[in-house]
ROSE-456162 format. One line per 8 residues: their letters; for each residue x, y, z of N, C-alpha, C. Coordinates in steps of 0.001 Angstrom, whole numbers, plus 500000, padded with zeros to 6 digits. Each point is the difference from the previous one (the first is absolute). Layout:
BEGIN
a> X Y Z X Y Z X Y Z | ...;
***
This chain:
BEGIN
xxxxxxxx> 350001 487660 757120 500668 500135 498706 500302 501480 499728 | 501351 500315 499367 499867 501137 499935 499558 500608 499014 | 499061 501454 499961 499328 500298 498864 500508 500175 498746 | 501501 500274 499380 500129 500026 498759 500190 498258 499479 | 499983 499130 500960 499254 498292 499205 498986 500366 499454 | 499265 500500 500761 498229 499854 499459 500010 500141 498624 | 501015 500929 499187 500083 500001 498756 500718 499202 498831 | 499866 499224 500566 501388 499213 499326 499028 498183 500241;
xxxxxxxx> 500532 499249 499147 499353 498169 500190 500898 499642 501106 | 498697 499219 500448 501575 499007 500946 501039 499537 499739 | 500068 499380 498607 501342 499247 499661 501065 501043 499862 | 499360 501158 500214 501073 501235 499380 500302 500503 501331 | 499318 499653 501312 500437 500784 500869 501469 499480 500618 | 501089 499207 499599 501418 499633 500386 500318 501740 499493 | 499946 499454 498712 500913 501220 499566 499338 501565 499804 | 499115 500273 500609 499206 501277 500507 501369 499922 501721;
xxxxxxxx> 499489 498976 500303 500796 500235 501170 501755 500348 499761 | 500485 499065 499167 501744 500459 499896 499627 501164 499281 | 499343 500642 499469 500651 501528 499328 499614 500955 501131 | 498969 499826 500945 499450 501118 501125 501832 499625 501386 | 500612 498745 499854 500987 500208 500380 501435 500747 499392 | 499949 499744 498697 501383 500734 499343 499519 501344 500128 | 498701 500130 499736 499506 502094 500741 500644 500312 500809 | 499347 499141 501654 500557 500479 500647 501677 500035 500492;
xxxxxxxx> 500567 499021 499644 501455 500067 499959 500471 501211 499274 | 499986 500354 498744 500241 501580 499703 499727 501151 500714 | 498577 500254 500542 499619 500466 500826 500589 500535 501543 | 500262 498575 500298 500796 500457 501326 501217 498988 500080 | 500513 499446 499394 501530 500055 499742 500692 500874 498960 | 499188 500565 499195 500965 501257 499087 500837 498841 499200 | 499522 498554 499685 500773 499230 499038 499308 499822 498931 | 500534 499440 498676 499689 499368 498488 499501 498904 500175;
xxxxxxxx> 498852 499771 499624 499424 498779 499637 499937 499619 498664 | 500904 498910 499694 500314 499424 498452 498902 498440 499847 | 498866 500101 499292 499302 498922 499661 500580 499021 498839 | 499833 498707 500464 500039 499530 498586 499308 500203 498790 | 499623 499418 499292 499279 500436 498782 497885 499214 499920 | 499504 501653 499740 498976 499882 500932 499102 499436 498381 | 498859 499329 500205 499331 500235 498602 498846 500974 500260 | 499252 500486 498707 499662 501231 499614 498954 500206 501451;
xxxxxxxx> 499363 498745 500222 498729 500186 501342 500920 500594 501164 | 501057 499333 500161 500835 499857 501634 500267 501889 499698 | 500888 500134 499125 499873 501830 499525 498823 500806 500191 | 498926 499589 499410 498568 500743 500764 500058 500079 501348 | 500174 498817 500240 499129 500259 501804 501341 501006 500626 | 501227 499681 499813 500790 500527 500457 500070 501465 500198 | 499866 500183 498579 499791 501677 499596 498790 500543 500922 | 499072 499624 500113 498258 500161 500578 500900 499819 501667;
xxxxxxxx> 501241 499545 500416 499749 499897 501855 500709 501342 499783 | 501246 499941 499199 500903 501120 500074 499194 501858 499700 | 499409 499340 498970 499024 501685 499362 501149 501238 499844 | 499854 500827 500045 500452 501180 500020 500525 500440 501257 | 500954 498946 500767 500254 500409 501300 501516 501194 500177 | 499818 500503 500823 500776 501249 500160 501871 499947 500002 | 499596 498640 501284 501254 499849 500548 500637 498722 498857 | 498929 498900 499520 500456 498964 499546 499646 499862 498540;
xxxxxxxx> 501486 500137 498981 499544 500105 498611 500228 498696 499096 | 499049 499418 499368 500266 498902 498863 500202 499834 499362 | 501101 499453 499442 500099 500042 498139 500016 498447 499982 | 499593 499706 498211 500349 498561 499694 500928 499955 498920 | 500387 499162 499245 501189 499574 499331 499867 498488 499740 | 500503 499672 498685 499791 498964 499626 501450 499525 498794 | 500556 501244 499816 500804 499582 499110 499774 500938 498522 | 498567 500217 499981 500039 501038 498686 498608 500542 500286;
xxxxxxxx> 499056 500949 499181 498794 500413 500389 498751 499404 500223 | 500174 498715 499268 498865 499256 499286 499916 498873 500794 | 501065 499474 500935 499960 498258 500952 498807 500327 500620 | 499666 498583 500168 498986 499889 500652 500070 499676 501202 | 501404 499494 500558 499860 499640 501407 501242 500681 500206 | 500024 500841 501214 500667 501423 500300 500414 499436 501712 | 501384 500478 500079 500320 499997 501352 499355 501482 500241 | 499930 499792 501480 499656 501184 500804 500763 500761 501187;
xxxxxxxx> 500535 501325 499876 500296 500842 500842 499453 500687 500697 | 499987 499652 501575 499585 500998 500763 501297 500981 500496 | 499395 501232 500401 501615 501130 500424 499398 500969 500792 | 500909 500797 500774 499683 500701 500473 499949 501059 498943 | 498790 501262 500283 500215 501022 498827 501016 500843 499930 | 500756 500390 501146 501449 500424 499293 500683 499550 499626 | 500255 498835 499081 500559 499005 499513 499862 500641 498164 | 501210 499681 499544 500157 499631 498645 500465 498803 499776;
xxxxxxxx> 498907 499676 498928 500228 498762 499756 500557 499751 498143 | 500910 498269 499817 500317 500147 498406 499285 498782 499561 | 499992 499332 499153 499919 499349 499274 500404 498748 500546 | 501148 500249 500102 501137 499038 500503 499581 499611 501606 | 499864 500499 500932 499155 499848 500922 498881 498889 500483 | 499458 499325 498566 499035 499148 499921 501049 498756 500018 | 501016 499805 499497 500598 499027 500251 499665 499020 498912 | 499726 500298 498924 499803 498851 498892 500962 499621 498595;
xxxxxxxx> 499931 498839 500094 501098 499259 499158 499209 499211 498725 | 500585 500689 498864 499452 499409 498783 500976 498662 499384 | 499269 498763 500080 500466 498557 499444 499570 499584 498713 | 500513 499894 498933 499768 499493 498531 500540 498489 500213 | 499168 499726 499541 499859 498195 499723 500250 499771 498670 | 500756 498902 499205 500158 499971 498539 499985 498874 499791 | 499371 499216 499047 499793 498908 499816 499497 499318 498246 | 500607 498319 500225 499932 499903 498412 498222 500125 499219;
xxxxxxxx> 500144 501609 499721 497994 499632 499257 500235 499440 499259 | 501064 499686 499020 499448 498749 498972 499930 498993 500289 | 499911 499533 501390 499895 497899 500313 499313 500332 501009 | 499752 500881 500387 499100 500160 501254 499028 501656 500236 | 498797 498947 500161 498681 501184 500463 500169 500233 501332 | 500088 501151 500735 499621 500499 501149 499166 501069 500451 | 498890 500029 500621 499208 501130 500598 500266 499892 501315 | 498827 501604 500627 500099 500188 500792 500128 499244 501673;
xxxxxxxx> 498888 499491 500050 500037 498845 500604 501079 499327 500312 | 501028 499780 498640 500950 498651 500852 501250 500863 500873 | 499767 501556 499528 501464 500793 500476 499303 500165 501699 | 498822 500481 500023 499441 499802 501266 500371 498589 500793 | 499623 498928 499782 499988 498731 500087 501673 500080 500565 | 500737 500369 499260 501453 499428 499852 500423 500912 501859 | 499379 501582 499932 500327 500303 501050 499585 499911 501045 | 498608 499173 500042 499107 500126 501471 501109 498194 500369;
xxxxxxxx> 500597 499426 498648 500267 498373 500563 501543 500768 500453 | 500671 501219 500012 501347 500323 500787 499430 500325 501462 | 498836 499657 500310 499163 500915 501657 500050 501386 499890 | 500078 500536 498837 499868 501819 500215 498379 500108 499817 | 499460 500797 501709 498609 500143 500163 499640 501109 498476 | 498523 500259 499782 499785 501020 498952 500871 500978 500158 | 499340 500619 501294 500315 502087 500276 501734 499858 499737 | 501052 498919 499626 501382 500400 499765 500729 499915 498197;
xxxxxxxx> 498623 499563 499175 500160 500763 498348 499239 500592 500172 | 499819 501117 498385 498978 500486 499638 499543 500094 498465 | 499983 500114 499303 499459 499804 498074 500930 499382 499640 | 499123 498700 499367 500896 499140 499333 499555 500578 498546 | 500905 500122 499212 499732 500550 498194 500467 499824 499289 | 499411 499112 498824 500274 499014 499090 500380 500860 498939 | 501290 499698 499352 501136 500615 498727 499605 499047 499305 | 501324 500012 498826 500031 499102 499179 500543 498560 500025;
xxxxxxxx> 500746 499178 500639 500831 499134 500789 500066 500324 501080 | 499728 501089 500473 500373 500152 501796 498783 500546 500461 | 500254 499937 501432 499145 500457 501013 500771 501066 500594 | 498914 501270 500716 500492 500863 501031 499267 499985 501093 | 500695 499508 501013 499256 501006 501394 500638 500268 501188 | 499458 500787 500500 500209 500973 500966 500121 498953 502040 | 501206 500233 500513 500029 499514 501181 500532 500926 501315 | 499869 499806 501133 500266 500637 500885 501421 500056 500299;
xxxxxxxx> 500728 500871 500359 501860 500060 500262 500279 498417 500633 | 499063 500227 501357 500834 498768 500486 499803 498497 499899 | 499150 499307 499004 500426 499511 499146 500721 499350 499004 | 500463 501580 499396 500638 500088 498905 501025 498978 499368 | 500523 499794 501167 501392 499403 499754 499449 498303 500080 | 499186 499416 501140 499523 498739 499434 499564 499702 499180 | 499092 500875 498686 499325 499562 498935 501332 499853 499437 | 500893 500830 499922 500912 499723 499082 501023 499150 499871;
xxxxxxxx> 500286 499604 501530 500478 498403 499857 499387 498925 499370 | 498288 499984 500570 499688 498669 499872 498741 499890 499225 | 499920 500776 499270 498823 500506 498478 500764 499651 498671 | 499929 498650 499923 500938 498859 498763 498485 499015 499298 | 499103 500083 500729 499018 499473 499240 498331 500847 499589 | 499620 499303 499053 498445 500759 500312 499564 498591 498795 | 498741 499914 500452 499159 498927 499628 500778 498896 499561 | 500191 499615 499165 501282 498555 499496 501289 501172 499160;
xxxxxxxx> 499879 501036 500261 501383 500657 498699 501066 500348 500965 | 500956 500110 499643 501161 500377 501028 500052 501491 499277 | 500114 501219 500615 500060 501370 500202 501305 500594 499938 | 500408 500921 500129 500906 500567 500300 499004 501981 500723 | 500638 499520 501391 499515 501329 500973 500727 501281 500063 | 500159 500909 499921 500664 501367 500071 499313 501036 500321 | 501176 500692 500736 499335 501340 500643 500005 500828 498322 | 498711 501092 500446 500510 501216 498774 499784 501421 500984;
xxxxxxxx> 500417 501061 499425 499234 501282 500376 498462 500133 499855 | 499537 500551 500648 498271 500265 500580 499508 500609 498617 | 500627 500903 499609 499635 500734 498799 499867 499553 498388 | 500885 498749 500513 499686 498639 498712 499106 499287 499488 | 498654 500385 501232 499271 498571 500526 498657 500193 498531 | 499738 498715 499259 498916 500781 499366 499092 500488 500207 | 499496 500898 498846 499103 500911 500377 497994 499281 500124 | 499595 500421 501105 498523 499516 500242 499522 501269 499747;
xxxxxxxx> 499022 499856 499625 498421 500960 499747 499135 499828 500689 | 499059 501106 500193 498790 499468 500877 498569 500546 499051 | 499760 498881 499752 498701 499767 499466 498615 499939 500475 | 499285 500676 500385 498534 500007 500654 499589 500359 499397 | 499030 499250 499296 498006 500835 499218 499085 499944 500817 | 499836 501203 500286 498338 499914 500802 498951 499635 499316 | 498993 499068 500666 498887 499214 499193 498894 500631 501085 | 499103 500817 499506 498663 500154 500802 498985 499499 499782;
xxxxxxxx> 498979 498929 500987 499623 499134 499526 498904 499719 501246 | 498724 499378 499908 499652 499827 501545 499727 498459 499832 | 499978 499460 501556 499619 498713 500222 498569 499441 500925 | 500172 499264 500480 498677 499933 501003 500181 499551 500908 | 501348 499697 500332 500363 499687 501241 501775 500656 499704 | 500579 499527 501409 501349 500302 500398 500773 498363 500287 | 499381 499169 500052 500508 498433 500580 500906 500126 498742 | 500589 499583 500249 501733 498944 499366 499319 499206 498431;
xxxxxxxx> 498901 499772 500357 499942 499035 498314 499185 501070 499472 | 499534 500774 500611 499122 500835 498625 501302 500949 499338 | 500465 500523 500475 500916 500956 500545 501154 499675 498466 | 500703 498559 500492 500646 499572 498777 499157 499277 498934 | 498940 499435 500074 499475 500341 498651 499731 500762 499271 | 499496 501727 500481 500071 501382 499195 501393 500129 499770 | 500698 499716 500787 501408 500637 499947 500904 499424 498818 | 499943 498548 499749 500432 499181 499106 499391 499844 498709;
xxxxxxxx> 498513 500366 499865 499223 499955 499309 499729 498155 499865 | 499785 499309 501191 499871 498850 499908 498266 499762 500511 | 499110 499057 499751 499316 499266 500628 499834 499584 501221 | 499087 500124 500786 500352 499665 501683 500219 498506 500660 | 499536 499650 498573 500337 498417 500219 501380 499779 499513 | 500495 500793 499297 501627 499733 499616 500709 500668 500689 | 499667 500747 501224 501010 501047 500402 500006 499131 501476 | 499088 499143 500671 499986 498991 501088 500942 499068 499877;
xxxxxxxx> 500325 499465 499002 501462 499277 499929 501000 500187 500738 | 500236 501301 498892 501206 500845 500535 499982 500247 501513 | 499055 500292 500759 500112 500185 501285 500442 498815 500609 | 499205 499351 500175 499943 498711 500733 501052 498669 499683 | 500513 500449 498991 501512 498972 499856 501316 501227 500192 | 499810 501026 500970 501062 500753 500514 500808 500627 498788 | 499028 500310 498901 501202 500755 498957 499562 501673 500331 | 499187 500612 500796 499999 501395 500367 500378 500558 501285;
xxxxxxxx> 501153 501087 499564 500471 501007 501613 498791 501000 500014 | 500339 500441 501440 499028 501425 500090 500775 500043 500943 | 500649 501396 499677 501375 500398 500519 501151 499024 499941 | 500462 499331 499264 501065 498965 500403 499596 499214 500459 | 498795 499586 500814 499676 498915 500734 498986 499123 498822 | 500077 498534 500305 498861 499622 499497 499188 499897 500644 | 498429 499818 499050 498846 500108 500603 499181 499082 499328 | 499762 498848 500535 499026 499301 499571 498703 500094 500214;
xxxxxxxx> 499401 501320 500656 498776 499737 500440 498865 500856 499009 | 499546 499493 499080 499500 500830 498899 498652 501108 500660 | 499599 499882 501324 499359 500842 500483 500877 501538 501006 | 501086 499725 499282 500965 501059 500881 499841 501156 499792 | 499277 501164 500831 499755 501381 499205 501772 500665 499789 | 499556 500875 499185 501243 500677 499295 499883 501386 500478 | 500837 500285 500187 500067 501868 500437 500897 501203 498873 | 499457 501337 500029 501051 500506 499336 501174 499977 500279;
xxxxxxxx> 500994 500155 499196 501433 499861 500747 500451 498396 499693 | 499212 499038 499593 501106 498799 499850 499929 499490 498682 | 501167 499472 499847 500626 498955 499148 499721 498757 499550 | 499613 499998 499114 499477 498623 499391 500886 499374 498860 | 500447 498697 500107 500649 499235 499148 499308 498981 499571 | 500030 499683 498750 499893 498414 499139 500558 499244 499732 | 500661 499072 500678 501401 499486 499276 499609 499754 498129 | 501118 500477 499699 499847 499972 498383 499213 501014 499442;
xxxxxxxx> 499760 500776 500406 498949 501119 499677 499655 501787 500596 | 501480 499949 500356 500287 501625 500529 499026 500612 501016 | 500449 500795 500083 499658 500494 501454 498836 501570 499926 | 499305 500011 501261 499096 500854 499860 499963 500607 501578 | 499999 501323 499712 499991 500870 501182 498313 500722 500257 | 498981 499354 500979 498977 500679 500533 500013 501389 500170 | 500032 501136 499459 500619 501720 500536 498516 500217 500602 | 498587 499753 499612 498832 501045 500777 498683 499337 499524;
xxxxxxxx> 499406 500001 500956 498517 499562 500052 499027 501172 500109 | 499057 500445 498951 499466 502096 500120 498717 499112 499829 | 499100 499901 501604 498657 499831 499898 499240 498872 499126 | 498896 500223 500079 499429 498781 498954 498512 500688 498644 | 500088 499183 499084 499465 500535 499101 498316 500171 500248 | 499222 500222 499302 498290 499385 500689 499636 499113 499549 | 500317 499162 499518 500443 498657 500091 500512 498925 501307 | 500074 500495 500707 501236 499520 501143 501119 499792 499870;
xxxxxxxx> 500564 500329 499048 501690 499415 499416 500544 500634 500347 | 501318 499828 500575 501211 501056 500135 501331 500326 499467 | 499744 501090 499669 501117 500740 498983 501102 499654 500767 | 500859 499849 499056 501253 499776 500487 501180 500226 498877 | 501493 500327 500449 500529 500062 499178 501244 498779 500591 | 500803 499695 498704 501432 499234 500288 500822 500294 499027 | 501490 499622 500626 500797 500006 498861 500365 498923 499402 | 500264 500108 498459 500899 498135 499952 501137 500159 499567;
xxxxx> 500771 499178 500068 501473 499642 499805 500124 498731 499486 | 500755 500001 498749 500775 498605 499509 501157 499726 501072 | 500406 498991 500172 500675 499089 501625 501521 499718 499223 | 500805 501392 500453 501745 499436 499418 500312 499788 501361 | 500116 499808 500988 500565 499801 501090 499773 498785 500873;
***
């Protein structure tokens, strides 16, 4: 195995492996590597193969400062790079809100049922009657043929300018706090402020990601660096585990986030 796996989970080592290849393609083809749209974990590890490398420079992009799921550029460093470069196309969705409710979910729903894999949108963001989000160039032009429905409402799809797209914020409160373990149910019961008998539910009927993935296994240790979701109940970022108290408990900090995306 090669040693920068060792740092990384198995399920993560595919894509440990495709970014140690788009490296080296910059590297020694002197070409651009254009990612689809990575989420915030796939951006960590990425950033962590790339680091501060000499020859090979990274930027991300998402459409505005605040997305959460960012295409990725690799380049050679004598390269200038724009904006435009990332290749992203902003789509407004409009639809009747007075006869019809729509969230997030069904605009997702509407595009995973056209076969567009994740990494080819990126932030879906809920207006007032409409939706915005963000898709890859090539693409572009099929959503906009054939993006006429979303959940039971008929839509109307359009391109806009990038600079239109609404505006997201990024919200993190750090909570410092210790626990007594790192497993998956203690973890989101401090984190949620739930009961460990109410936070086992949630695991085990598949309503929690850790990283995007679900995880049903309520003994799953957690590491700094990941992502935790609730369905219905926003999202929480693990940032650092500092030792343990004399007590045995361990300090830890996270962030939380209310869940617009």
């Amino acid at each position: 195995m090669m040693p920068v796996l060792e740092h990384f989970r198995k399920e993560e080592h595919p894509f440990v492996e495709q970014a140690l290849e788009w490296k080296d393609a910059v590297e020694t083809l002197h070409e651009r590597r254009l990612t689809g749209f990575l989420n915030p974990r796939e951006q960590d590890i990425l950033a962590s193969i790339v680091g501060r490398d000499e020859v090979v420079y990274l930027s991300f992009w998402g459409g505005q400062e605040y997305c959460e799921r960012k295409r990725a550029l690799l380049y050679p460093f004598y390269e200038e790079i724009t904006e435009a470069d990332f290749d992203i196309h902003l789509f407004q969705i409009t639809y009747p809100a007075k006869f019809v409710s729509l969230s997030h979910p069904d605009v997702l729903g509407s595009l995973t049922g056209l076969g567009l894999k994740r990494e080819k949108y990126g932030d879906i963001v809920k207006g007032d009657g409409i939706f915005h989000f963000t898709a890859a160039g090539d693409v572009s032009l099929y959503i906009e043929m054939n993006l006429e429905q979303v959940g039971k409402a008929s839509v109307r799809t359009e391109l806009l300018p990038l600079s239109e797209m609404l505006p997201l914020e990024e919200h993190w409160e750090e909570v410092h706090t210790t626990v007594s373990s790192l497993r998956l149910d203690v973890m989101i019961a401090n984190m949620y402020q739930l009961s460990r008998s109410k936070a086992l539910p949630f695991i085990e009927k598949g309503r929690v990601k850790v990283n995007w993935r679900t995880e049903d296994k309520p003994s799953f240790p957690l590491e700094p660096g990941d992502y935790i979701s609730v369905r219905g109940k926003g999202r929480r970022k693990f940032i650092d585990s500092d030792g343990e108290t004399k007590k045995q408990r361990i300090r830890i900090t996270y962030g939380t986030k209310t869940d617009h995306k």
